[in-house]
Backbone as JSON, one array per atom type, in Angstrom:
{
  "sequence": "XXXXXXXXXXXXXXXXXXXXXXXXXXXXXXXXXXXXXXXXXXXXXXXXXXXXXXXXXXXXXXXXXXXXXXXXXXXXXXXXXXXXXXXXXXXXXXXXXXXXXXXXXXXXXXXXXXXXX",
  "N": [[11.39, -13.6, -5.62], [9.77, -14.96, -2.99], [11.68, -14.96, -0.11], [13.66, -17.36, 0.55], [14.61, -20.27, 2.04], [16.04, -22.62, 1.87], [18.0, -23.88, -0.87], [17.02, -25.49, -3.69], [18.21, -28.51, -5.26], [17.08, -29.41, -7.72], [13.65, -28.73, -9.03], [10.77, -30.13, -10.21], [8.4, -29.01, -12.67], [5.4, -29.02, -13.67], [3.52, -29.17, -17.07], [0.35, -27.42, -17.47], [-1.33, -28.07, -19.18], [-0.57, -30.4, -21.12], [0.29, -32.26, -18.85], [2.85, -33.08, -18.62], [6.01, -33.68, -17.06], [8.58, -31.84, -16.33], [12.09, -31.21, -14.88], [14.1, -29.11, -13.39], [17.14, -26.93, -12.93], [16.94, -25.19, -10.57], [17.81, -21.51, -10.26], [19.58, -19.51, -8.64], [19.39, -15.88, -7.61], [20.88, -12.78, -6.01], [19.05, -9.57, -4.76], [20.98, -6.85, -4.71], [20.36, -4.42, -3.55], [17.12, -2.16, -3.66], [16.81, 0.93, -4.9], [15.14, 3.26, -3.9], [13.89, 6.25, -4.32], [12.94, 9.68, -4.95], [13.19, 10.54, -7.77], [12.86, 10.36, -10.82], [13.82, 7.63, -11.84], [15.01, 4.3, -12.4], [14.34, 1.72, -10.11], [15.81, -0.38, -10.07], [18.78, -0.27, -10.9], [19.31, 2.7, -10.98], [18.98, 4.03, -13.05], [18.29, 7.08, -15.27], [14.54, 7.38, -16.08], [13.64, 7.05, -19.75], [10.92, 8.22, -20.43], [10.35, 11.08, -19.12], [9.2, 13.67, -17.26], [9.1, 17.54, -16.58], [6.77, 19.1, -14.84], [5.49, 21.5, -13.67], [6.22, 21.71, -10.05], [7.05, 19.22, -10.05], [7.63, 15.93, -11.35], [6.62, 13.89, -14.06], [6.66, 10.69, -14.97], [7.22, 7.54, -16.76], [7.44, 4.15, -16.52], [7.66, 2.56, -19.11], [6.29, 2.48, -22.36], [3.58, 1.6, -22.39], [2.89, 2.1, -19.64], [3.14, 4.8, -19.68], [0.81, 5.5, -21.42], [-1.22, 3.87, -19.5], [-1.57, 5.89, -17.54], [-2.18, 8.45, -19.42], [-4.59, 7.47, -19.99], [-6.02, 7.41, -17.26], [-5.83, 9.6, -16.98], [-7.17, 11.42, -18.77], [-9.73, 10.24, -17.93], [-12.85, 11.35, -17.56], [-15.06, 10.41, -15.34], [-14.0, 8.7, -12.81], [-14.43, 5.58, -11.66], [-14.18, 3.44, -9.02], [-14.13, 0.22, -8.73], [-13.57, -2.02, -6.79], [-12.13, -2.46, -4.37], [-10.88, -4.02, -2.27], [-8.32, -4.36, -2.7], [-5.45, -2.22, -2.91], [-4.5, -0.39, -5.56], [-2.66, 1.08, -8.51], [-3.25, 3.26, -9.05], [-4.38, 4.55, -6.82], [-1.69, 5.13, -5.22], [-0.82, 7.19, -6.97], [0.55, 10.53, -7.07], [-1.11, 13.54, -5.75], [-1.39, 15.68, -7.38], [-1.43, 14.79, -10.51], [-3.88, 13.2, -10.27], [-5.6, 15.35, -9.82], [-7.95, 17.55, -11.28], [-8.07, 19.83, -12.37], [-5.4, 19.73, -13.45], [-5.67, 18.23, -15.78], [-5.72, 18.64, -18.37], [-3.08, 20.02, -19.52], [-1.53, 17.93, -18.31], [-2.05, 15.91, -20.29], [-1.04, 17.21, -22.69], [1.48, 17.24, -22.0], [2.04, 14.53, -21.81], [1.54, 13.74, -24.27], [3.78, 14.89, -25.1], [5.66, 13.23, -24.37], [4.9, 10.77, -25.25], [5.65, 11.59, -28.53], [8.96, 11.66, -28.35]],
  "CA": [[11.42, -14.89, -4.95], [9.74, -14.69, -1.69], [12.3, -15.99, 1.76], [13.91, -18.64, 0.34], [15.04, -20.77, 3.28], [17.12, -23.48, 1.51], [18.15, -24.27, -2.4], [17.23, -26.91, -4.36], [19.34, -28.71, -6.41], [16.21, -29.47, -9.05], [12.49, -28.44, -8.99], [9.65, -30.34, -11.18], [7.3, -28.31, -12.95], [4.4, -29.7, -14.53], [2.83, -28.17, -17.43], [-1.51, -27.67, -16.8], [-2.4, -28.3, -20.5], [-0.97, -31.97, -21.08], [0.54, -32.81, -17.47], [3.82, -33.1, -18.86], [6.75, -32.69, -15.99], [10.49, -31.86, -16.25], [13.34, -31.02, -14.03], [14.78, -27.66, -13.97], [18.21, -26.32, -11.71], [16.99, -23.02, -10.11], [19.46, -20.49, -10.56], [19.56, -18.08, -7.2], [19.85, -14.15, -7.17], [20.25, -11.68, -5.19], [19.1, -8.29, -5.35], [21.84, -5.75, -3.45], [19.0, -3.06, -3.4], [16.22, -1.61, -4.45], [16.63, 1.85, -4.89], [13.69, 4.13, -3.48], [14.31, 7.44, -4.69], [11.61, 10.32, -5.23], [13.54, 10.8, -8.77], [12.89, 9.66, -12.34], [14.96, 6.42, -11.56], [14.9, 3.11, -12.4], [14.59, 1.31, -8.9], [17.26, -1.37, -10.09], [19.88, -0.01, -11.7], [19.18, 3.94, -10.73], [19.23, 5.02, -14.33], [16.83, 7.64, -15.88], [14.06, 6.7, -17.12], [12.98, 7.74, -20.71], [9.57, 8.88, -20.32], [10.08, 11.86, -18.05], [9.07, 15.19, -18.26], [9.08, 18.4, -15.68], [5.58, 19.57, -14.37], [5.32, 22.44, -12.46], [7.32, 21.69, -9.01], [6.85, 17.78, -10.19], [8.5, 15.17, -12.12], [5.51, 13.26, -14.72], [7.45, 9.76, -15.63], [6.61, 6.44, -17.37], [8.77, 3.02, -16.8], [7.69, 2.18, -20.47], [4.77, 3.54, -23.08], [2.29, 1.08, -22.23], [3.0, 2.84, -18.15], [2.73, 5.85, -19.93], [-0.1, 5.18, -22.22], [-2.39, 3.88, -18.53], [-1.55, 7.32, -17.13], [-2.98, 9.11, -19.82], [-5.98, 7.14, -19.82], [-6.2, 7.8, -16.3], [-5.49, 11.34, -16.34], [-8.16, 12.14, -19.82], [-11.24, 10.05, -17.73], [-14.37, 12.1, -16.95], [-15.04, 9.79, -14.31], [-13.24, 7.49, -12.15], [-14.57, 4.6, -10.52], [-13.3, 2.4, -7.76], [-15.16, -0.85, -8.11], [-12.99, -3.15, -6.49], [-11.63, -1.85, -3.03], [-9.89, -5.14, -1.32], [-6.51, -4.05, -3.1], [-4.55, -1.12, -3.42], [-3.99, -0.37, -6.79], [-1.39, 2.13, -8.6], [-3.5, 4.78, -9.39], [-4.31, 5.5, -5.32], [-0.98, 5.46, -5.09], [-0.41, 8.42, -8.18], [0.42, 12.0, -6.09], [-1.92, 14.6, -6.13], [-1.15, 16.82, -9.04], [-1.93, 13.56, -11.51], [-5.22, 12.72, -9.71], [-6.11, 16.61, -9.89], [-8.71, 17.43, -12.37], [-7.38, 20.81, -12.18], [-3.97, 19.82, -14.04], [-6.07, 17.63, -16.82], [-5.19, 19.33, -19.64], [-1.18, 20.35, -19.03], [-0.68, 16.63, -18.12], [-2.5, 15.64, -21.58], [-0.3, 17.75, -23.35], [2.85, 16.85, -21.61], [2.12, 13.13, -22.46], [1.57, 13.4, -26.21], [4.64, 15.37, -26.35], [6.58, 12.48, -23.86], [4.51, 9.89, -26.96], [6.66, 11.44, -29.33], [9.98, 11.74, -27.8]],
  "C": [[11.24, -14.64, -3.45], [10.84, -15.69, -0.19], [12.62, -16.97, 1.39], [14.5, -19.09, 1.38], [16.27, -21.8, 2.74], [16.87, -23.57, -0.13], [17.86, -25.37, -2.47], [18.35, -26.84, -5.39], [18.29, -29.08, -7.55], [14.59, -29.17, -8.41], [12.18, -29.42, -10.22], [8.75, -29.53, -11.36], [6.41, -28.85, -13.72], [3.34, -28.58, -15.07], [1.47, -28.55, -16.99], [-1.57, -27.98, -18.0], [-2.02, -29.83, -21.13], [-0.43, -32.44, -19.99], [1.95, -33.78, -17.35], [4.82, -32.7, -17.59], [8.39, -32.79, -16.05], [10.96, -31.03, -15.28], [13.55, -29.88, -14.17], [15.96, -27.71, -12.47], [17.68, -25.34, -11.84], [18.45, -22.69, -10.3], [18.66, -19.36, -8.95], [20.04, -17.04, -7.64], [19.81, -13.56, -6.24], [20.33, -10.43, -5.07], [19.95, -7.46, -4.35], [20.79, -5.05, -3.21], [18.37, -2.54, -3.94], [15.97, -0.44, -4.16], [15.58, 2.93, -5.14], [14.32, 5.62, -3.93], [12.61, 8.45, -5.01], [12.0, 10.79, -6.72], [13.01, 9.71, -10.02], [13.58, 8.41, -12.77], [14.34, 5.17, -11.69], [15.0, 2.27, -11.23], [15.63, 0.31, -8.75], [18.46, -0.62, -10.12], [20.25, 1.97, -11.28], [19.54, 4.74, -11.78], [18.04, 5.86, -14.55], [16.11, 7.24, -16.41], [14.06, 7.51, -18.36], [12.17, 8.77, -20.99], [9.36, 9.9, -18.99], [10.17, 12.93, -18.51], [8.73, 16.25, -16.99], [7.62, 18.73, -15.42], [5.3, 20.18, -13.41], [6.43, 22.18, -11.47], [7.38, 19.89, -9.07], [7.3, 17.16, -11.3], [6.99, 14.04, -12.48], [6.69, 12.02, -14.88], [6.67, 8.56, -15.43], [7.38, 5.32, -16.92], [8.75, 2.94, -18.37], [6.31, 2.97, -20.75], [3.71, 2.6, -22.79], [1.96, 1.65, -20.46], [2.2, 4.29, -18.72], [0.86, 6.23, -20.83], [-1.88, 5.04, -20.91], [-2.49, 5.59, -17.89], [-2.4, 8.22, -18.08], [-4.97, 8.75, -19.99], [-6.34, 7.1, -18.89], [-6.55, 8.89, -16.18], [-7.17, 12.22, -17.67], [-9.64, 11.25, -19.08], [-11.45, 11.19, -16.92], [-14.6, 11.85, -15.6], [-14.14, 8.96, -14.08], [-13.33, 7.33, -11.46], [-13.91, 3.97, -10.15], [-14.28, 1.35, -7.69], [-14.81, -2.25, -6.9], [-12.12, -2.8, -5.05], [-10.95, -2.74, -1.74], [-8.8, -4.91, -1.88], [-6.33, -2.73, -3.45], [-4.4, -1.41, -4.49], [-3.3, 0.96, -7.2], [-2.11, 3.57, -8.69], [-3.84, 5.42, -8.09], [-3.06, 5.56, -5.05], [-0.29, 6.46, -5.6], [-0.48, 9.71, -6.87], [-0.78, 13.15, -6.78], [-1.94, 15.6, -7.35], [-1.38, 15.57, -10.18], [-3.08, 13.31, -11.51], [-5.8, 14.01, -10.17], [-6.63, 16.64, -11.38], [-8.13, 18.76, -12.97], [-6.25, 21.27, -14.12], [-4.15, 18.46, -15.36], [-5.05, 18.06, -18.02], [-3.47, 19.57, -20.09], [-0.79, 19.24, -18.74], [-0.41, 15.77, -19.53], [-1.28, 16.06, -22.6], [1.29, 17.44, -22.97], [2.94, 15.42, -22.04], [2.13, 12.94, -23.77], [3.06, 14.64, -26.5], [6.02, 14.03, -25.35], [6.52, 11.26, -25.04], [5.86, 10.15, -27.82], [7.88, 12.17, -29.25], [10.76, 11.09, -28.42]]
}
């Protein structure tokens, strides 16, 4: 929820497909912190994740298997294009040893054994 400045006490939302509109009470949160860590951590909660696995002087990890699942199809292309270059996206953000063509193979293998974990 970006900067909320003041609460409502009701919002209307109107659906797009028949233009239907009801009431709702927001409910407010707020997050204490979002824990940055260079560890295997859940940024909420600062639990481990699941899908983590040692690599060399580096830590490989998934949030979930469909996370894990883009990574490997990241990490097994041949090529990889950039067609779209007005947004950052996650994979320029992946560290060097992931990106490395190098460390193909040993990542491959570390993922199909994080799969069946």
């Amino acid at each position: 929820m970006p900067n909320v400045t003041s609460k409502k006490q009701a919002i209307l939302v109107r659906c797009p497909d028949c233009g239907d509109t009801q009431s709702y009470q927001p409910t407010y949160t707020q997050h204490l912190r979002l824990l940055r860590t260079a560890q295997a951590t859940d940024p909420f909660l600062g639990l481990e994740l699941w899908y983590n696995a040692p690599y060399k002087d580096h830590t490989l990890w998934a949030y979930n298997y469909q996370h894990l699942e883009y990574l490997e199809q990241y990490i097994e292309a041949k090529l990889r294009e950039r067609n779209n270059r007005r947004y950052t996206t996650m994979v320029e953000k992946l560290p060097q040893f992931i990106k490395s063509a190098k460390n193909r193979e040993a990542l491959l293998k570390v993922i199909q054994k994080l799969k069946h974990k």
